[in-house]
N, CA, C and O atoms as a Tinker XYZ file with bonds, in Angstrom:
   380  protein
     1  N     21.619000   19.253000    8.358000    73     2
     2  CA    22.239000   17.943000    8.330000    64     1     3
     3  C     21.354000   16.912000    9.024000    63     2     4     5
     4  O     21.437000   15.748000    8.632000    81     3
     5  N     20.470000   17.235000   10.068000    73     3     6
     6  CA    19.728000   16.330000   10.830000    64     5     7
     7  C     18.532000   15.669000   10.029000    63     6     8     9
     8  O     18.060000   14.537000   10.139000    81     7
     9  N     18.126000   16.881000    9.055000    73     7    10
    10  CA    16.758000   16.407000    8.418000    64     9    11
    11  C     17.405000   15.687000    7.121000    63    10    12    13
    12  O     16.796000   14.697000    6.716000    81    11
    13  N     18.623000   16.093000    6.399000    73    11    14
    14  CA    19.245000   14.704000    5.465000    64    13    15
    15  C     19.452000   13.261000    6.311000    63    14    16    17
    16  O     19.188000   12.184000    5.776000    81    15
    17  N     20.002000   13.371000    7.823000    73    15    18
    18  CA    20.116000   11.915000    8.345000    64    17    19
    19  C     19.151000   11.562000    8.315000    63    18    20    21
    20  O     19.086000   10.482000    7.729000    81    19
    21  N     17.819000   12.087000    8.835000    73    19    22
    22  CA    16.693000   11.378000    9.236000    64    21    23
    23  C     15.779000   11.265000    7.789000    63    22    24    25
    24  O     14.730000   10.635000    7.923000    81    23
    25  N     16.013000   11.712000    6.657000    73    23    26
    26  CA    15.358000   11.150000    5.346000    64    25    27
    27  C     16.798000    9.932000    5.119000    63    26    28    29
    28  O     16.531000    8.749000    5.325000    81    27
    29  N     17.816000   10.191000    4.828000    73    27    30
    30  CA    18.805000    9.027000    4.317000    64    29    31
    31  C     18.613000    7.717000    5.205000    63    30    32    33
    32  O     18.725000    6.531000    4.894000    81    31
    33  N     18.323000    8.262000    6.283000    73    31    34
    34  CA    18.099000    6.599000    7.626000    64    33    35
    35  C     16.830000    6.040000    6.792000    63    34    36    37
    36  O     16.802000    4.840000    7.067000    81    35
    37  N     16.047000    6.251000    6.138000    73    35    38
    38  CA    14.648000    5.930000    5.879000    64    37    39
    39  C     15.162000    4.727000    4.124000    63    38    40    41
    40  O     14.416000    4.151000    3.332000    81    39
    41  N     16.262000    4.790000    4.162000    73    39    42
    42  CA    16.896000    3.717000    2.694000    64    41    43
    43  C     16.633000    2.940000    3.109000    63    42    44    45
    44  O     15.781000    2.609000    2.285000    81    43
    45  N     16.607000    1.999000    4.004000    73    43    46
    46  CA    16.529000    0.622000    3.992000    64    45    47
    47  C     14.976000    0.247000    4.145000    63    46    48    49
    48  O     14.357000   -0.791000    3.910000    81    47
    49  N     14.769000    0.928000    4.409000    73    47    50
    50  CA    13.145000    0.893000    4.563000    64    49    51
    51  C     12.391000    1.156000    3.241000    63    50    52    53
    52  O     11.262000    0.721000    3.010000    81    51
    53  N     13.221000    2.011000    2.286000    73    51    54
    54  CA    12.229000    2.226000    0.816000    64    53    55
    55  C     13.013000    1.015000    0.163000    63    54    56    57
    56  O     12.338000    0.624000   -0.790000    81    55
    57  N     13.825000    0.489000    0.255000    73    55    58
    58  CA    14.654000   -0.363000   -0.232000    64    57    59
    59  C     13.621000   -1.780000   -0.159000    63    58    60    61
    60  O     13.521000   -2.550000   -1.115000    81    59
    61  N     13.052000   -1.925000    0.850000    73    59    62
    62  CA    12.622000   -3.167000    1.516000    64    61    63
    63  C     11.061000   -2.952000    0.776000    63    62    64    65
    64  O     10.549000   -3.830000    0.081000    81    63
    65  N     10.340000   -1.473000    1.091000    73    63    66
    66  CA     9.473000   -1.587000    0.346000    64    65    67
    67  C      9.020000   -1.371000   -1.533000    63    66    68    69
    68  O      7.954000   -1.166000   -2.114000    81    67
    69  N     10.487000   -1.554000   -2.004000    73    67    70
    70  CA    10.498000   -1.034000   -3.464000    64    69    71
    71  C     10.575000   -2.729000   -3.586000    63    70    72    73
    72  O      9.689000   -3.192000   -4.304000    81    71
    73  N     11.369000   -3.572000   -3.076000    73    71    74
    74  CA    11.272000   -5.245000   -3.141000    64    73    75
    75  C      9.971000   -5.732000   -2.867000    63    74    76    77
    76  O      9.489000   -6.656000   -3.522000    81    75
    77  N      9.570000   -5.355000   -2.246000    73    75    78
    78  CA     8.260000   -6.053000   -1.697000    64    77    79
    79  C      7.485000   -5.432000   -2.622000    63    78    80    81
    80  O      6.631000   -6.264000   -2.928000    81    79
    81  N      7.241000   -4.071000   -3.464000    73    79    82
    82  CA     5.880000   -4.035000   -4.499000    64    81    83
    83  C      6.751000   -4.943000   -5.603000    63    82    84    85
    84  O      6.365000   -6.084000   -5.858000    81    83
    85  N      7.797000   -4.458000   -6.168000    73    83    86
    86  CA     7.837000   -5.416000   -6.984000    64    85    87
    87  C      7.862000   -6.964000   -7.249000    63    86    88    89
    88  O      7.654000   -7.572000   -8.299000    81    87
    89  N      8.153000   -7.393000   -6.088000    73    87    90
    90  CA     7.675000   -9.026000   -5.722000    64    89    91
    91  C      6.450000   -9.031000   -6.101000    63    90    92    93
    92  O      6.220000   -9.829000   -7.009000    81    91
    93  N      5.179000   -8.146000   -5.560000    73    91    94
    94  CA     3.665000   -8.099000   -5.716000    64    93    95
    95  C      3.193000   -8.033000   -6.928000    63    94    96    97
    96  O      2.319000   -8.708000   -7.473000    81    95
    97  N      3.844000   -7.159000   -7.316000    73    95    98
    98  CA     3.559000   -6.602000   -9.191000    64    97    99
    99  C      4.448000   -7.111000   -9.769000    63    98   100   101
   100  O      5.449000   -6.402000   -9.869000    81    99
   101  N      4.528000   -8.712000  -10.488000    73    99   102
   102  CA     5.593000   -8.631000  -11.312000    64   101   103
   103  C      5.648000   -8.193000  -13.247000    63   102   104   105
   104  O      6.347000   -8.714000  -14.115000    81   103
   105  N      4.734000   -7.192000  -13.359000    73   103   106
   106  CA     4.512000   -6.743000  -14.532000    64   105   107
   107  C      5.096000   -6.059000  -14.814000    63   106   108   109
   108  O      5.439000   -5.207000  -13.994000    81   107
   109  N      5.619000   -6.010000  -16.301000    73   107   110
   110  CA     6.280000   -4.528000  -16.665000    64   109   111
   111  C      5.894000   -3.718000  -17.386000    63   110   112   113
   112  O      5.249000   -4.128000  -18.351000    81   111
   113  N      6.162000   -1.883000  -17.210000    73   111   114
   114  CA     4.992000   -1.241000  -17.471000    64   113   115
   115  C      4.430000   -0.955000  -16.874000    63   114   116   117
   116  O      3.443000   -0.373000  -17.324000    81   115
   117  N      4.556000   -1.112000  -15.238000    73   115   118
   118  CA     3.748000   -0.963000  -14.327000    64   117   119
   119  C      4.778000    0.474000  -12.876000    63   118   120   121
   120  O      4.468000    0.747000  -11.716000    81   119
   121  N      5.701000    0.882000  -13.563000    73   119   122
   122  CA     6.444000    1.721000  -13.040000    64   121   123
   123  C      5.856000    2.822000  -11.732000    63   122   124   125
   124  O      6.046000    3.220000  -10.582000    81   123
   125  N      4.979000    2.924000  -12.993000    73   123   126
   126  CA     4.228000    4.361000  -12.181000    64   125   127
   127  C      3.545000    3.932000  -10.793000    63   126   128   129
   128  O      3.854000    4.360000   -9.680000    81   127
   129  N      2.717000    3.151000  -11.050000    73   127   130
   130  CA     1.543000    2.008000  -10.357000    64   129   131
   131  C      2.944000    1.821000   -8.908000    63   130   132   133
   132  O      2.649000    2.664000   -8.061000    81   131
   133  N      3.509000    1.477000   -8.710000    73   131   134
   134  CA     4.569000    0.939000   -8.353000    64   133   135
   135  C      5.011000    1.910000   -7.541000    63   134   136   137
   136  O      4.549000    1.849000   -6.402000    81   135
   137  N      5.745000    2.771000   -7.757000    73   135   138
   138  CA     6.259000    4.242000   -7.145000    64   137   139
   139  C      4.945000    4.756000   -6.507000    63   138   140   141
   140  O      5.129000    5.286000   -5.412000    81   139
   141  N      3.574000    4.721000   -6.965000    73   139   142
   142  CA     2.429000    5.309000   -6.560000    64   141   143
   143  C      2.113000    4.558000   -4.961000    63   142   144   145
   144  O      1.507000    5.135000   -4.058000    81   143
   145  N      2.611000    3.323000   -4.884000    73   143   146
   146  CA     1.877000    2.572000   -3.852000    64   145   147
   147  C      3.451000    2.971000   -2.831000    63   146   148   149
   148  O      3.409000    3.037000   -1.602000    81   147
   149  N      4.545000    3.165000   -3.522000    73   147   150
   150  CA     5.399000    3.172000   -2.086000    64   149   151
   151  C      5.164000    4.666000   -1.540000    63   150   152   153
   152  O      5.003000    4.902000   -0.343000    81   151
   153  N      5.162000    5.383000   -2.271000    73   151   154
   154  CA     5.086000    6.896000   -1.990000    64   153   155
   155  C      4.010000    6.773000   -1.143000    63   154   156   157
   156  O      4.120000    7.253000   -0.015000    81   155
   157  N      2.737000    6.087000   -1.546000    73   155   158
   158  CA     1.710000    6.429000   -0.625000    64   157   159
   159  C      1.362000    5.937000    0.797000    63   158   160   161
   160  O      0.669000    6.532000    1.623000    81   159
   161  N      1.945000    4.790000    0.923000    73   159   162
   162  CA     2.286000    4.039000    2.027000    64   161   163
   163  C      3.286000    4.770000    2.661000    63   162   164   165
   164  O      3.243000    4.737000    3.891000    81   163
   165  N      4.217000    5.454000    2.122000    73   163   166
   166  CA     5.055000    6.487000    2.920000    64   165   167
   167  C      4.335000    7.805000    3.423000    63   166   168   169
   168  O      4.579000    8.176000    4.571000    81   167
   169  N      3.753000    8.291000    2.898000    73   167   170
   170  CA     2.809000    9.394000    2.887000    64   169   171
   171  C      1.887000    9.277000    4.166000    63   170   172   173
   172  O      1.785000   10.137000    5.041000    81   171
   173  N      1.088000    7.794000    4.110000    73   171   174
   174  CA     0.344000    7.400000    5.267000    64   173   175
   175  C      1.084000    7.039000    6.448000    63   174   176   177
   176  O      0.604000    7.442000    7.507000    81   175
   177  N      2.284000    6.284000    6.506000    73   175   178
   178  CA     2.704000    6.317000    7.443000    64   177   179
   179  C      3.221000    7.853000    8.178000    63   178   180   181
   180  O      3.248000    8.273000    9.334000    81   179
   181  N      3.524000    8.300000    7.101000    73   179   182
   182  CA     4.377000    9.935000    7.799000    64   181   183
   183  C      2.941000   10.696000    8.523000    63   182   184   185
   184  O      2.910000   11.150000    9.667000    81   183
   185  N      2.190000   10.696000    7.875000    73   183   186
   186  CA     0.666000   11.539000    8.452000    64   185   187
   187  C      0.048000   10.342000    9.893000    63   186   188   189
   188  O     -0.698000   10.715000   10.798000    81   187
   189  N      0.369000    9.525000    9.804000    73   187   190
   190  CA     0.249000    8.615000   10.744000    64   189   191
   191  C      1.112000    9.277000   12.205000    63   190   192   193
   192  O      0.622000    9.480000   13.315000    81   191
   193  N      2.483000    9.505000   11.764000    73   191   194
   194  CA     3.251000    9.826000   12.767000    64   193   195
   195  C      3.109000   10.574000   13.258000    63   194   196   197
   196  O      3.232000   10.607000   14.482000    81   195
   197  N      2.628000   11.986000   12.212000    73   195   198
   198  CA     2.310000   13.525000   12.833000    64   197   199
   199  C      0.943000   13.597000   13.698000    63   198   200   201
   200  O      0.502000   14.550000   14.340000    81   199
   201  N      0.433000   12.358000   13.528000    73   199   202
   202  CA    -0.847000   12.746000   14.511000    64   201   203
   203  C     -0.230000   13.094000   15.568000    63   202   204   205
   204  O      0.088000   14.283000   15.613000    81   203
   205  N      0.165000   12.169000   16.812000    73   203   206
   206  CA     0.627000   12.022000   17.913000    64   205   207
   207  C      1.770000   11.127000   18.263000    63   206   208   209
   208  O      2.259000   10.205000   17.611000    81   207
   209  N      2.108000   11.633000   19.509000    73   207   210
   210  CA     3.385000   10.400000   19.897000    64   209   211
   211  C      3.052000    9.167000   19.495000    63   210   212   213
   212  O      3.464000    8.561000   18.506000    81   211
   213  N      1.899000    8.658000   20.723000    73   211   214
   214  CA     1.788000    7.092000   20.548000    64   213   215
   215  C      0.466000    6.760000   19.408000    63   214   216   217
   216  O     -0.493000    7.514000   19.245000    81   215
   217  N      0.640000    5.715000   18.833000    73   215   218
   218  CA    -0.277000    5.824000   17.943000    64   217   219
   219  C     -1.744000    5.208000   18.414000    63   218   220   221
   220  O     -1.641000    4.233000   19.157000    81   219
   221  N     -2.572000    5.468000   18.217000    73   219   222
   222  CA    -3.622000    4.780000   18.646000    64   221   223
   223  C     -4.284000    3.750000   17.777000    63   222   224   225
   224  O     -3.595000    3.528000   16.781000    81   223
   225  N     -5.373000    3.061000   17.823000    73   223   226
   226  CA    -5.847000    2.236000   17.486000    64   225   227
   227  C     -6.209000    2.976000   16.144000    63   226   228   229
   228  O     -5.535000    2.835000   15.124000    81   227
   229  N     -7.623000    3.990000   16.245000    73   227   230
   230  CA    -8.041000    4.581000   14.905000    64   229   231
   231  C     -6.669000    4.949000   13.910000    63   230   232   233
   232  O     -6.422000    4.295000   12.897000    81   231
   233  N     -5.921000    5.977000   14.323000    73   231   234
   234  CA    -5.079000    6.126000   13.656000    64   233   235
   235  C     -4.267000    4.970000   12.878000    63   234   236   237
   236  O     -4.115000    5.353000   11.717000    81   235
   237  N     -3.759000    3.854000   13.054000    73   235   238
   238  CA    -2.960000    2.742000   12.817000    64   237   239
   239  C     -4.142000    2.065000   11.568000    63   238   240   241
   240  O     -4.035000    1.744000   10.385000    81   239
   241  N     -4.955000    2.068000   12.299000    73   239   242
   242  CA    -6.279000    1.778000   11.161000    64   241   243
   243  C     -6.550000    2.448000    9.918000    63   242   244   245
   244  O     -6.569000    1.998000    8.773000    81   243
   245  N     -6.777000    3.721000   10.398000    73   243   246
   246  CA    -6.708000    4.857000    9.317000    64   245   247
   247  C     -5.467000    4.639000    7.941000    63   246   248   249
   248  O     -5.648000    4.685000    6.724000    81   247
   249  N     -4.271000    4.408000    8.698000    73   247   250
   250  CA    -3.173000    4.354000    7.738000    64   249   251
   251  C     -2.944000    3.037000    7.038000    63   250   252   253
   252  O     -2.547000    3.036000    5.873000    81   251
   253  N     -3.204000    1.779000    7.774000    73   251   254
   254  CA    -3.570000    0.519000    7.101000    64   253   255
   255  C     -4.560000    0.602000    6.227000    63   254   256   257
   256  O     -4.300000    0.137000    5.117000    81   255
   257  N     -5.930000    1.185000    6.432000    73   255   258
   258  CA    -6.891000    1.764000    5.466000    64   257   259
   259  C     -6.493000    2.608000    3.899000    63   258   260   261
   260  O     -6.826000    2.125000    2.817000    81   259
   261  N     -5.839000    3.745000    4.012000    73   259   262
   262  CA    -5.235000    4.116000    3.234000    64   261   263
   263  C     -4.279000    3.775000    2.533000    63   262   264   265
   264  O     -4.193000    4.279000    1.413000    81   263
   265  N     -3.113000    2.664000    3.048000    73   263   266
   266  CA    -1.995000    1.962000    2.450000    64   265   267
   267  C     -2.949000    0.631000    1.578000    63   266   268   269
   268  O     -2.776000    0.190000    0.442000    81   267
   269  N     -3.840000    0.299000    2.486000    73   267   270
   270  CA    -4.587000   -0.997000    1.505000    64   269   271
   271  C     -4.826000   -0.114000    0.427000    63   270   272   273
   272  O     -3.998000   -0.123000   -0.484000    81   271
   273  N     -6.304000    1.047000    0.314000    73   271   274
   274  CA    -6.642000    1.503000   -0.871000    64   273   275
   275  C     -5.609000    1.706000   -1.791000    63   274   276   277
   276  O     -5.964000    1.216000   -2.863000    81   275
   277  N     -4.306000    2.287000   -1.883000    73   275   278
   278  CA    -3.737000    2.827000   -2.736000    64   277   279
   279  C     -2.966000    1.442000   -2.854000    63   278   280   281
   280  O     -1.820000    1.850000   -3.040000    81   279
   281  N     -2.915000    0.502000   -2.858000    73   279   282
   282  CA    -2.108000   -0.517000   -3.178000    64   281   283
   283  C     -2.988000   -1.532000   -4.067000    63   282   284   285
   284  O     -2.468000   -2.063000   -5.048000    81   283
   285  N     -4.609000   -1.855000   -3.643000    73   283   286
   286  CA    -5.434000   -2.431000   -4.301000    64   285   287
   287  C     -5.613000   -1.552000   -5.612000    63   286   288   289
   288  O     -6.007000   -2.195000   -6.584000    81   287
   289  N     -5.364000   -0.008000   -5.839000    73   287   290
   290  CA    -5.588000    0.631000   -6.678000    64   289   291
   291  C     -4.517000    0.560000   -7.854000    63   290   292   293
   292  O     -4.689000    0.807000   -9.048000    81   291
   293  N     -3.497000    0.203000   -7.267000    73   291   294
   294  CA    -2.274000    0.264000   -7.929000    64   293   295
   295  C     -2.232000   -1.455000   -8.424000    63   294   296   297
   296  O     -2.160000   -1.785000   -9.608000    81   295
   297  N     -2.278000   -2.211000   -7.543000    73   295   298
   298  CA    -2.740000   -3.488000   -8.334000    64   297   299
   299  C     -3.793000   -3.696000   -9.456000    63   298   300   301
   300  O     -3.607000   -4.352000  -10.481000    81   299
   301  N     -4.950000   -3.024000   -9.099000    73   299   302
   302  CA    -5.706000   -3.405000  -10.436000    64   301   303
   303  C     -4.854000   -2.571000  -11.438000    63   302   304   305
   304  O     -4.183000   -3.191000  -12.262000    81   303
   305  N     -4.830000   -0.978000  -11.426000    73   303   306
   306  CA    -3.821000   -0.734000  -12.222000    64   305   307
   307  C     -2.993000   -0.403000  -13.141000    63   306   308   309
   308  O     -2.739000    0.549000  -13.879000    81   307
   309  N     -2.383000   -2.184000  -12.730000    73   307   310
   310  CA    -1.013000   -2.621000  -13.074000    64   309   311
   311  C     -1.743000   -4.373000  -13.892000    63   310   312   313
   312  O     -1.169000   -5.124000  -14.681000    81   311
   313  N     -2.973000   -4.483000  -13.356000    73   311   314
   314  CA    -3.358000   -5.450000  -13.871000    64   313   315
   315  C     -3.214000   -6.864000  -13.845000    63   314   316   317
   316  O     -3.589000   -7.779000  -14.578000    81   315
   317  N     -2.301000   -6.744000  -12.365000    73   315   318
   318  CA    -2.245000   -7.719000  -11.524000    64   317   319
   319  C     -3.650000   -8.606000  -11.141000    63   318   320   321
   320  O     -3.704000   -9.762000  -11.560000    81   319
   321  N     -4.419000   -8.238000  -10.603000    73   319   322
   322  CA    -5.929000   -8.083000   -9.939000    64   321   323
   323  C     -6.832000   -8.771000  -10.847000    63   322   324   325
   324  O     -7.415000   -9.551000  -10.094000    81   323
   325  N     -7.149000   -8.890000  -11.649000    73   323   326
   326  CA    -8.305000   -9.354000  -13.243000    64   325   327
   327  C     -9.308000   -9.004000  -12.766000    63   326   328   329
   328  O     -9.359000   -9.079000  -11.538000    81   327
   329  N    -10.591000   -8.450000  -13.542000    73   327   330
   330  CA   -11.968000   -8.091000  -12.972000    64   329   331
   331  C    -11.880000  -10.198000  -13.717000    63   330   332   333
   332  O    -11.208000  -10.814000  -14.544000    81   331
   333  N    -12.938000  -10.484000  -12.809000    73   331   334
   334  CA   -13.829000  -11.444000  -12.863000    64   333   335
   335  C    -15.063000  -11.757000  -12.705000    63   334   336   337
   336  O    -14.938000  -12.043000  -11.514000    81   335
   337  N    -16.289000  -11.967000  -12.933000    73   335   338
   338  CA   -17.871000  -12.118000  -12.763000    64   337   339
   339  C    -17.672000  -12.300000  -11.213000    63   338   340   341
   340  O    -16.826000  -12.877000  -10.531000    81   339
   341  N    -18.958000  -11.469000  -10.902000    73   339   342
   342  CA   -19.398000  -11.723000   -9.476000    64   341   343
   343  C    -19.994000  -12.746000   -8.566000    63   342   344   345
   344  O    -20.943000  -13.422000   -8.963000    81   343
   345  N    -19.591000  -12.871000   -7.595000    73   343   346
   346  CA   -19.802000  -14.459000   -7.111000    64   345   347
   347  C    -21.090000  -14.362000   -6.462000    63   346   348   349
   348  O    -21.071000  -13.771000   -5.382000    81   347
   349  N    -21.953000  -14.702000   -6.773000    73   347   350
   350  CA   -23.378000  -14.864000   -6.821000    64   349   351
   351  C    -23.397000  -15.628000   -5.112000    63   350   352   353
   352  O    -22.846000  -16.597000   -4.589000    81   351
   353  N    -24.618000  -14.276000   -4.554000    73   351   354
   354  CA   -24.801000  -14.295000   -2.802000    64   353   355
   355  C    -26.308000  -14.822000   -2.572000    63   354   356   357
   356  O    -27.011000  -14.587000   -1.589000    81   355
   357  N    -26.572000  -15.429000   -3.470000    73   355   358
   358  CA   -27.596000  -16.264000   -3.131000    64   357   359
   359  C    -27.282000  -17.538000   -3.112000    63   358   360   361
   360  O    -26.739000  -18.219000   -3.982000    81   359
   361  N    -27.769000  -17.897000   -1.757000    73   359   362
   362  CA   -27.874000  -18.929000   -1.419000    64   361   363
   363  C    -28.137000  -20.831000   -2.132000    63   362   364   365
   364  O    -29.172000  -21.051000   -2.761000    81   363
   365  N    -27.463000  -21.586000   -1.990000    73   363   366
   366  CA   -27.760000  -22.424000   -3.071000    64   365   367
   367  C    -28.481000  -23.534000   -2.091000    63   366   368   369
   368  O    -28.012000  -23.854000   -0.999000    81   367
   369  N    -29.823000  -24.131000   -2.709000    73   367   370
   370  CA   -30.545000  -25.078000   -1.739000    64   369   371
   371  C    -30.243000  -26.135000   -2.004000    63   370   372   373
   372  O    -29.879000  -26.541000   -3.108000    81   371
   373  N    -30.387000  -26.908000   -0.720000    73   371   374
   374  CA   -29.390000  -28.554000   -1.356000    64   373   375
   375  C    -30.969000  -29.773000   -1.156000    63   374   376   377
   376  O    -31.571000  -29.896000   -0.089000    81   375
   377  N    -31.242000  -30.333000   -2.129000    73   375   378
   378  CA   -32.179000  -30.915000   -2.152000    64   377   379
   379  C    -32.233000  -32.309000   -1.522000    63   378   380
   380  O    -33.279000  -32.958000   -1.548000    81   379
């Protein structure tokens, strides 16, 4: 019964983050993409937790690291993202 409270306590929280991808992604067709980025952001946070009590700097990083990748991944995608030409890193001289 303890490990159903402590997954069922965790609703408002997938709730909040199932609003927030779909605010991000408003495409449809993009289901999978979608479920892929909350799961994984859940995933990172949970492996986040099992490190240690308090979290440290690397770790918190680590999981922001991993929640970005799988969310930029899930944005392109979903096709949110557009590839666009590369923004040219040379320098422009002003005469």
């Amino acid at each position: 019964m303890k490990n159903f409270l402590a997954v069922f306590n965790t609703l408002p929280s997938i709730l909040n983050a199932v609003v927030a991808v779909e605010g991000a992604i408003p495409v449809s067709g993009a289901g999978q993409q979608k479920l892929n980025i909350v799961l994984g952001a859940a995933a990172a946070a949970w492996e986040a937790s099992q490190q240690q009590q308090s979290l440290s700097k690397d770790t918190t990083l680590n999981a922001i690291n991993a929640i970005t990748l799988l969310t930029v991944a899930g944005l392109n995608a979903s096709g949110v993202f557009k590839k666009s030409a590369p923004v040219s890193t040379t320098p422009v001289s002003s005469n």
